[in-house]
C-alpha positions as CSV (number, residue, x, y, z in Angstrom):
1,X,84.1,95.9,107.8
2,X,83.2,99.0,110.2
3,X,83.6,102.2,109.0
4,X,86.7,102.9,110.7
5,X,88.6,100.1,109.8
6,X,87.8,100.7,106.3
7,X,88.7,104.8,106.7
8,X,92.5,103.7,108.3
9,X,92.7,101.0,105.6
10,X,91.8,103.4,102.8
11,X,94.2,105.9,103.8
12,X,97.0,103.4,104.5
13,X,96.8,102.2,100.9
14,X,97.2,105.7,99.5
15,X,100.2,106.0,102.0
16,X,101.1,102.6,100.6
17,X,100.8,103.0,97.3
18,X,102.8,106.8,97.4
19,X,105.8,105.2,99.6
20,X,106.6,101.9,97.2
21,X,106.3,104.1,93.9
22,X,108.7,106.9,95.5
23,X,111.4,103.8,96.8
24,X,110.5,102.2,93.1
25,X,111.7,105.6,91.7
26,X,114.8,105.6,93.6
27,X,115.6,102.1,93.7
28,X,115.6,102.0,97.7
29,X,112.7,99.3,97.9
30,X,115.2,97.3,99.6
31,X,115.8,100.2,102.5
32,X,111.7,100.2,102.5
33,X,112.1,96.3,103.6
34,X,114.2,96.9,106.0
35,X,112.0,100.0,107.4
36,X,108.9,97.7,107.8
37,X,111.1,95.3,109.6
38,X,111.9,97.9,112.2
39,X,108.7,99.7,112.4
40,X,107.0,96.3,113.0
41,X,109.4,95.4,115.8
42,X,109.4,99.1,117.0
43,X,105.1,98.4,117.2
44,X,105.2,95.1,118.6
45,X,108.0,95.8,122.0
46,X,107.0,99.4,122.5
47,X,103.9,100.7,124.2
48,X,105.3,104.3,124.4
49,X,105.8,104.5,120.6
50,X,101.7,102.6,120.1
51,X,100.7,105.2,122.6
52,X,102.3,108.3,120.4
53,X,101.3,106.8,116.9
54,X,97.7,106.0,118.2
55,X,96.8,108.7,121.4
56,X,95.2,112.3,120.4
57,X,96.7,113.8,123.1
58,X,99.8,114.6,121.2
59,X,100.3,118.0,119.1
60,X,101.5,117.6,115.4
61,X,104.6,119.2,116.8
62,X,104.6,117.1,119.8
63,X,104.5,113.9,117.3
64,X,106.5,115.4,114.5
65,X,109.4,115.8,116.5
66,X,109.0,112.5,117.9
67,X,109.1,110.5,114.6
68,X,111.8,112.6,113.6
69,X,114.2,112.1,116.6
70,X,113.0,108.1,116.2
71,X,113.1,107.7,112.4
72,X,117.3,108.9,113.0
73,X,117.3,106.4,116.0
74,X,115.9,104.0,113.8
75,X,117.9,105.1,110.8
76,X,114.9,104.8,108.5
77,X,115.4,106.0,104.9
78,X,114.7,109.1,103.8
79,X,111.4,108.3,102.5
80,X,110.0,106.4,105.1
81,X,111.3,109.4,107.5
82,X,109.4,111.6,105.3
83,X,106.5,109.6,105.0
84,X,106.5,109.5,108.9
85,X,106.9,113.7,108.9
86,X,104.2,114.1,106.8
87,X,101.6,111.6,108.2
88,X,102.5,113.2,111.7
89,X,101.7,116.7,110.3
90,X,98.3,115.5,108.9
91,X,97.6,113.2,112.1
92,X,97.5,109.8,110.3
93,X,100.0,108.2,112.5
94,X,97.5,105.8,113.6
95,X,97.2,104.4,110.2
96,X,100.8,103.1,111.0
97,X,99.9,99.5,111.3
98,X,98.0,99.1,108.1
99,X,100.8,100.9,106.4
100,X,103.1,98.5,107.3
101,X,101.0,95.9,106.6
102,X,99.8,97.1,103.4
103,X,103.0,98.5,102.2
104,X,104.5,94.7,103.1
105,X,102.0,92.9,100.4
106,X,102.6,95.3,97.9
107,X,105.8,95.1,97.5
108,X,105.4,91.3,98.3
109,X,102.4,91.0,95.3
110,X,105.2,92.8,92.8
111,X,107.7,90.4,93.6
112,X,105.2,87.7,93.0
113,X,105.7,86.6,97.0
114,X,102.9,85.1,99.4
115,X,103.1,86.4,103.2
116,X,102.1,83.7,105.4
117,X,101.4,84.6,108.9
118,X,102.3,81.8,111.4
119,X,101.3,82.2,115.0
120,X,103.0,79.3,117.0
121,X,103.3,78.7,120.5
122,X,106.9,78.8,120.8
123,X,109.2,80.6,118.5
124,X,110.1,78.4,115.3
125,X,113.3,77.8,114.9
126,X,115.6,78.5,111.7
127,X,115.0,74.8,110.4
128,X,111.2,74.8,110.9
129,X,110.4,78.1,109.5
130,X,112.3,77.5,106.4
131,X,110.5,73.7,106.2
132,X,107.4,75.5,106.6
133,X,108.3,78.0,104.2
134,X,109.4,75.2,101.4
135,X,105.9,73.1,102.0
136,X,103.6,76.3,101.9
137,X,105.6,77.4,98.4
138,X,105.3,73.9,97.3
139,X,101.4,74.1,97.4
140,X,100.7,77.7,97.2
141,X,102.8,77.8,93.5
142,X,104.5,80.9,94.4
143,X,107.3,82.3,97.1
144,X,106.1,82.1,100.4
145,X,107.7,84.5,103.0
146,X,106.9,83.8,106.9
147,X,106.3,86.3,109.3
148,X,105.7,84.6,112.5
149,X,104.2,85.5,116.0
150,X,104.2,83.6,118.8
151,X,100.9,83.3,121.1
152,X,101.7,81.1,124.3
153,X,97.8,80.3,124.7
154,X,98.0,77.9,121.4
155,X,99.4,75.7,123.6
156,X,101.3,73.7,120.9
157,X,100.5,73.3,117.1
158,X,100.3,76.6,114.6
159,X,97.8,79.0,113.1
160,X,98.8,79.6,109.7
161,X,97.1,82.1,107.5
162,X,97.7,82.6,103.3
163,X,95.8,85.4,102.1
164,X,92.2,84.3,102.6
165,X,92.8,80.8,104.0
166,X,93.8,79.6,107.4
167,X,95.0,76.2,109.0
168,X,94.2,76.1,112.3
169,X,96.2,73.1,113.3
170,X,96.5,74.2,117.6
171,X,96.4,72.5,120.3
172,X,94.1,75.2,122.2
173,X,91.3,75.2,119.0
174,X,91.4,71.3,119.0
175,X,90.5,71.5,122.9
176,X,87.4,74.2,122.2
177,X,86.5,71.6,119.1
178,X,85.9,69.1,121.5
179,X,84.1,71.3,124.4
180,X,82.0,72.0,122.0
181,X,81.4,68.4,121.3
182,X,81.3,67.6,124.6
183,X,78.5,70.4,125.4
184,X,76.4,68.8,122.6
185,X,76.7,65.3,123.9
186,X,75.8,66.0,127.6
């Protein structure tokens, strides 16, 4: 892991690990759910908000009043909107994504869940997710919640990753499987 990766990733689990004790405290893990939820759409359709969380151009004023004005829009809870305050305030706002992230499999660990991410070529549909959901739990021994992405250039199939292990059942890596073949043969 580069030294970067593993600076954001340190200070996202500190961030992590302050957020789900305070919502544990107050009972509001729930409203903490429900933030991720948002922030993680808010990261994935917006490039203005990835440019604010992630640019240096931006005061601590400049970015403190924007997380304020969109933690109200978003109607995050008071201690994610906090959270958000004081991270802009000590520019972390670019640890955003791994707080998310982080803050999603610690409270998913103390509920004894498994986060599967499924990329899929087209979006799954109510029925398949929750068929998926029901054969990963099956194997896996524990509660397995999907978050799913779709990625068009699979071409069909999905990419399905539990913790450290990943089924790789697309079209698009069977394809490369056999170039590569193909380039040994010939």
């Amino acid at each position: 892991m580069s030294e970067p990766a593993s600076i954001s990733t340190g200070i996202a689990k500190r961030y992590a690990t302050a957020v789900y004790d305070l919502a544990k405290e107050t009972n509001s893990v729930k409203a903490i759910e429900t933030d991720i939820a948002v922030l993680q759409d808010a990261m994935a359709q917006s490039d203005d908000f990835n440019a604010m969380i992630h640019s240096p151009i931006y005061t601590r004023d400049q970015q403190g009043a924007a997380v304020s004005a969109l933690a109200k829009n978003m109607e995050l809870s008071g201690v994610m909107s906090n959270t958000l305050a004081l991270m802009a305030q000590k520019r972390r706002l670019f640890v955003l994504p791994q707080l998310v992230q982080t803050l999603r499999d610690v409270i998913a660990q103390d509920k004894g869940e498994v986060t599967a991410d499924v990329t899929s070529a087209k979006a799954l549909t109510k029925t398949q997710s929750d068929k998926l959901a029901k054969t990963l739990t099956a194997s896996m021994g524990k509660t397995v919640t999907i978050n799913a992405t779709v990625d068009e250039s699979l071409i069909g199939g999905l990419v399905v990753k539990v913790g450290s292990k990943m089924i790789d059942t697309s079209i698009r890596s069977k394809l490369n499987s056999l170039q590569n073949v193909m380039k040994e043969v010939g």
